[in-house]
N, C-alpha and C positions, 0 to 999 in steps of 0.2 A: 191853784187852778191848773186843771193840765189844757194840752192844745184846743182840744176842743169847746170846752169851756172860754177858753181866751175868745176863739175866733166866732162863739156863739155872742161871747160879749160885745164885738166889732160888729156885730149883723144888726146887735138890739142899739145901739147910738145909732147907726144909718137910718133904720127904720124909725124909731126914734123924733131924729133931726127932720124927720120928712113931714111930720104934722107938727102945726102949730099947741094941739093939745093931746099930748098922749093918756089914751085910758085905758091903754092895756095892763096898766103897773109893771110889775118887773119879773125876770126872767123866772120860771118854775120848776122847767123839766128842760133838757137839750139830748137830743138824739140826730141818730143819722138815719134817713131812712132807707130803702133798697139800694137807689140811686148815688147813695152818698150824699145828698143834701143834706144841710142841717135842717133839723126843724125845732123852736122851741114854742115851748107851751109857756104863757106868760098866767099871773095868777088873778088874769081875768076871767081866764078861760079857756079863750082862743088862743089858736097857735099857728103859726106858719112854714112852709120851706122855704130854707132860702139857698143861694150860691150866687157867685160871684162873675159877669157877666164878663167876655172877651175883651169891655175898655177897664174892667177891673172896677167897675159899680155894683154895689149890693142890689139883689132884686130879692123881692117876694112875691108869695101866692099863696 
């Protein structure tokens, strides 16, 4: 795995851990977008950006 791939894998446990049922299944595609956020496409479909918030929490959108 290179960095990126690592630090997209630390986004999809947070996100993850944050519903009691995940249905997004698991990681598809990982990019960065203009910004630098990560964004992955999981192989439900949907995909999100994410980064790492000033107390050091994962967000998404």
């Amino acid at each position: 795995m290179n960095n990126l791939e690592i630090t997209a894998y630390k986004a999809f446990v947070a996100h993850r851990k944050a519903f009691d049922t995940w249905e997004n299944g698991n990681i598809d595609k990982v990019w960065l977008d203009d910004n630098k956020n990560i964004c992955i496409k999981y192989t439900s479909g949907k995909w999100w950006h994410y980064s790492v918030s000033q107390s050091g929490d994962w967000m998404w959108w």
